[in-house]
C-alpha positions in Angstrom: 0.0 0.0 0.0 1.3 3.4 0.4 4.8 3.6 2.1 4.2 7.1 3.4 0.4 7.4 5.2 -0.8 10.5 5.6 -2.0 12.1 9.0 -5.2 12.6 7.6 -5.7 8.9 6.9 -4.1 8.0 10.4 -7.2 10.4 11.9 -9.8 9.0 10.0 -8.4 5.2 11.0 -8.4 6.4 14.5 -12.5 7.7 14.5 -14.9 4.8 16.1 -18.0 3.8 13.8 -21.2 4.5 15.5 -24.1 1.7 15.4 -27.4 2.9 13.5 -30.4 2.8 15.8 -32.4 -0.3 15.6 -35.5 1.8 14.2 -33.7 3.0 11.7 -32.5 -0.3 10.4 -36.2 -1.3 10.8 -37.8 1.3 8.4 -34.8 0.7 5.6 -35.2 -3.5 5.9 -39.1 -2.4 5.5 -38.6 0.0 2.9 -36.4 -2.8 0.6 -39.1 -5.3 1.4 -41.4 -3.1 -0.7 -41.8 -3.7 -4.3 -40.2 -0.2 -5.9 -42.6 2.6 -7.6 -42.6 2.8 -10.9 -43.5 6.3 -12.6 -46.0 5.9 -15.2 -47.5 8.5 -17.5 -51.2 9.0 -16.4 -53.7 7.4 -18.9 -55.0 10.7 -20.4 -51.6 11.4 -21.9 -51.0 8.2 -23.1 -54.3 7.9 -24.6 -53.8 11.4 -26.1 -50.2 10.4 -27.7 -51.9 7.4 -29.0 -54.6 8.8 -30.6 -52.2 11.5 -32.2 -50.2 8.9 -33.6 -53.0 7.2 -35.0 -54.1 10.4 -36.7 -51.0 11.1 -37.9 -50.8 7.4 -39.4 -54.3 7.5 -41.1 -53.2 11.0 -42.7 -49.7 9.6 -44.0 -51.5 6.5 -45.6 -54.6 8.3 -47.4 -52.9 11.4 -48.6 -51.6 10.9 -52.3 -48.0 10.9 -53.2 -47.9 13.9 -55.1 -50.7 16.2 -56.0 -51.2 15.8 -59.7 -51.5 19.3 -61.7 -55.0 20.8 -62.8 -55.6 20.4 -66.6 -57.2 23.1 -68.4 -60.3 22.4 -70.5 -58.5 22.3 -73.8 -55.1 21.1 -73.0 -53.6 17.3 -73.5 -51.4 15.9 -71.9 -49.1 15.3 -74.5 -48.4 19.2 -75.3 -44.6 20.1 -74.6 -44.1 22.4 -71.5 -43.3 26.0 -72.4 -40.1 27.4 -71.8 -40.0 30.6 -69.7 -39.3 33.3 -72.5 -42.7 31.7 -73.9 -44.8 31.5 -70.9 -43.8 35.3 -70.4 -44.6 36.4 -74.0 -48.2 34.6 -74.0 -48.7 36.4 -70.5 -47.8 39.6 -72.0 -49.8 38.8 -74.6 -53.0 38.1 -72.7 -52.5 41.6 -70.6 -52.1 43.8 -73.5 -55.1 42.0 -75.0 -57.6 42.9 -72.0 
């Protein structure tokens, strides 16, 4: 162990234990006898995070997977998308008409 002790350790050698009171080794031998407390969350907010969930599950299985885009009246589907310069020249177009 340690060649040199310190005085510190020599004082705290030296100290007598005292003996717990018999009551109080009662009460602790009682209080390990007893099954421990678990902490639950009270019902109400378990029902409320289950019924969130469940919401949230019906919503991510009956939405669709991407909105698909209105079609106008006399547009197909095969027409090829117009290009910017286009889209802004047909617009202009319409304004000047009105």
């Amino acid at each position: 162990m340690n060649p040199n002790p310190d005085p510190f350790e020599n004082a705290l050698s030296a100290l007598q234990r005292r003996t717990l009171p018999a009551e109080w080794r009662d009460a602790m031998l009682q209080a390990a006898a007893q099954p421990p407390r678990v902490a639950r969350a009270p019902r109400w907010l378990v029902a409320g995070w289950s019924l969130a969930w469940a919401a949230i599950l019906v919503m991510y299985f009956t939405t669709p997977a991407e909105p698909s885009p209105p079609q106008a009246a006399g547009m197909s589907e095969a027409a090829p998308p117009m290009l910017w310069q286009q889209r802004a020249a047909a617009i202009e177009a319409l304004l000047a008409a009105n």
